[in-house]
C-alpha positions in Angstrom: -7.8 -20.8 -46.6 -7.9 -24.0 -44.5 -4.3 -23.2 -43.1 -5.7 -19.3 -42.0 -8.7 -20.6 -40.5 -6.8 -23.2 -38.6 -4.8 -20.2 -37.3 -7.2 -17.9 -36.7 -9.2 -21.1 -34.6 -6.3 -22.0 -32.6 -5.6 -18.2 -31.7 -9.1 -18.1 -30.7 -8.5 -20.9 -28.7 -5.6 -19.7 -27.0 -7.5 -16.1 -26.0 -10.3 -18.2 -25.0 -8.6 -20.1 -22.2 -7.8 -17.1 -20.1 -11.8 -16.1 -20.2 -12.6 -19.6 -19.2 -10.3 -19.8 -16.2 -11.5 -16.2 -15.3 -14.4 -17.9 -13.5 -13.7 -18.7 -10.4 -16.7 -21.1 -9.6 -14.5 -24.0 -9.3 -12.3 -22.1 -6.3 -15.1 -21.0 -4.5 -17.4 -23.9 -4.5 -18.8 -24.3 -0.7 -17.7 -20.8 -0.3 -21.6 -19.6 0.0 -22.8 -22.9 1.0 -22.2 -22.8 5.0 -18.6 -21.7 4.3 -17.4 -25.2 3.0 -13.8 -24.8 2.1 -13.0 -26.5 -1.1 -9.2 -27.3 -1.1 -8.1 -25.3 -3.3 -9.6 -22.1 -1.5 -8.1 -23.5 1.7 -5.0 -23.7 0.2 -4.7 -20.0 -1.1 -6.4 -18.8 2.3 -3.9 -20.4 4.1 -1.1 -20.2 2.1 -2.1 -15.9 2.4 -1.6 -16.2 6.0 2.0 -17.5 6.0 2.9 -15.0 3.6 1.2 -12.1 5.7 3.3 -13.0 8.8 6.4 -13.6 6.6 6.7 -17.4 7.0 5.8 -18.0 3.4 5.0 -17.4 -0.2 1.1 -17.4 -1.8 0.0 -20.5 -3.4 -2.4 -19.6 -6.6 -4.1 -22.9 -6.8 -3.2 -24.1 -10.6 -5.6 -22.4 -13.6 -5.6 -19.2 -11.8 -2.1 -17.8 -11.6 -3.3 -15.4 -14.4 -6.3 -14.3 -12.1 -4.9 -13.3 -9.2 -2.5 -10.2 -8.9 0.1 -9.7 -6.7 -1.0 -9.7 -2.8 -1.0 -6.6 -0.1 -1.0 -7.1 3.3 -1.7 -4.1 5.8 -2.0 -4.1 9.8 -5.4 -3.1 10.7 -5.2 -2.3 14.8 -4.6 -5.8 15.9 -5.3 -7.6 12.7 -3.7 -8.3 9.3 -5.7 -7.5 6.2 -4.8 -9.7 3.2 -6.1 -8.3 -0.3 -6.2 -10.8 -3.3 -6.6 -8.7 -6.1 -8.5 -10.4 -9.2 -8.3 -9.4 -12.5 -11.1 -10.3 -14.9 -12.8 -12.9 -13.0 -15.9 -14.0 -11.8 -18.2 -15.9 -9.4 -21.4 -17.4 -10.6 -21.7 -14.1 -13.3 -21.0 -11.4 -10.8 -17.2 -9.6 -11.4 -15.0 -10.3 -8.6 -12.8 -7.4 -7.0 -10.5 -8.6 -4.8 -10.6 -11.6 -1.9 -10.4 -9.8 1.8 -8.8 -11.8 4.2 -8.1 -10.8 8.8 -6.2 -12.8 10.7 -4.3 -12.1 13.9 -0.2 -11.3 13.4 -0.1 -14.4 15.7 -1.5 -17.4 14.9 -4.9 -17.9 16.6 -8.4 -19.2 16.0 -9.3 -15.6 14.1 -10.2 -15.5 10.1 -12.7 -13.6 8.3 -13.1 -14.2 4.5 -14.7 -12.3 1.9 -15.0 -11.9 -1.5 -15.3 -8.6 -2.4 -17.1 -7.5 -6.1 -17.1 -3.9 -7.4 -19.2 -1.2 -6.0 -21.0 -1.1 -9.7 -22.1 -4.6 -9.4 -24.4 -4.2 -6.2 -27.7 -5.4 -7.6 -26.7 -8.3 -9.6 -25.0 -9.5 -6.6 -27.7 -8.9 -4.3 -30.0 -10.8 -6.9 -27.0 -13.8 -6.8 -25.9 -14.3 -3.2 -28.7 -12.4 -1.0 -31.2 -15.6 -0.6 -27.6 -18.1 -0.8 -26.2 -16.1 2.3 -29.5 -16.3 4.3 -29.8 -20.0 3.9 -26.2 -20.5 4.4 -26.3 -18.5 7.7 -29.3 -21.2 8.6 -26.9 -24.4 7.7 -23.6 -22.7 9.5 -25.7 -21.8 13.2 -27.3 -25.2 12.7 -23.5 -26.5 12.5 -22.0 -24.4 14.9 -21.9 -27.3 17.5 -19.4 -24.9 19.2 -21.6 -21.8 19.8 -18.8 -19.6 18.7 -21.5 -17.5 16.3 -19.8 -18.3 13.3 -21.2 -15.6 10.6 -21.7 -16.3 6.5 -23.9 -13.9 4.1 -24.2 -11.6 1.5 -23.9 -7.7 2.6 -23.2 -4.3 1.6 -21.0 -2.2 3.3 -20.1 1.4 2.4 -21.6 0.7 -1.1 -19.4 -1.9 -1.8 -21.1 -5.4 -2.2 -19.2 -8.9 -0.2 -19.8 -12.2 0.4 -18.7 -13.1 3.6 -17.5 -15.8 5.8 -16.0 -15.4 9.5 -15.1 -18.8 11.5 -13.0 -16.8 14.3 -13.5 -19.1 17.2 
């Protein structure tokens, strides 16, 4: 009986490390917080852009290679729109859809980053990131030192629910 429940603990185990590296608080720390980049985040972001324009390959920071699915990129008029599917995770409790990223085909001061959650999941995320955005987007202006009008917040947009930040300068 010992030996079966042993089993039966370390298979549990094993199916419970997936779920636990489904959250992706860890990645996106800073993300709603003025838009601070944790390195790991930066990495993927800019790892997504090399691959996008064909000068490299995605980085999945370690922990979430089972999160992440493989990468589309599409030309958008004069942009490149990045989707990072995600598979079973989430960010501070709300499901997680996809990460959205635009850039330029050439390399330039243009990125917009969002994460995007599923169209079903509009009011807990509202309840989650609403207020987070609008202080954010308080912290970010008071940063911009640049006056570029960098933009960070919680919106919906044709029913589907993002958290968004865009540092094009």
């Amino acid at each position: 009986m010992t030996g079966r429940l042993s089993m039966l603990a370390l298979a549990f185990g094993l199916m419970a490390s997936p779920a636990c590296a489904a959250s992706l608080d860890a990645l996106l720390e800073g993300f709603d917080d003025a838009c601070d980049y944790g390195d790991g985040l930066a990495t993927l972001l800019q790892s997504s852009y090399a691959f996008a324009r064909k000068e490299g390959d995605i980085i999945i920071p370690a922990g979430y290679e089972t999160v992440f699915g493989p990468p589309t990129v599409a030309p958008v008029d004069e942009y490149l729109h990045i989707t990072l599917p995600v598979s079973g995770g989430t960010w501070r409790g709300v499901p997680v859809q996809e990460i959205e990223v635009f850039i330029t085909t050439l390399e330039s001061g243009f990125s917009s980053h969002a994460v995007i959650f599923p169209a079903g999941a509009v009011k807990q995320a509202e309840e989650t990131f609403k207020a987070r955005g609008e202080a954010a987007q308080t912290k970010l202006t008071a940063q911009d030192e640049s006056g570029l009008g960098w933009q960070t917040g919680f919106s919906v947009i044709d029913g589907v629910p993002r958290y968004m930040c865009d540092l094009s300068t």
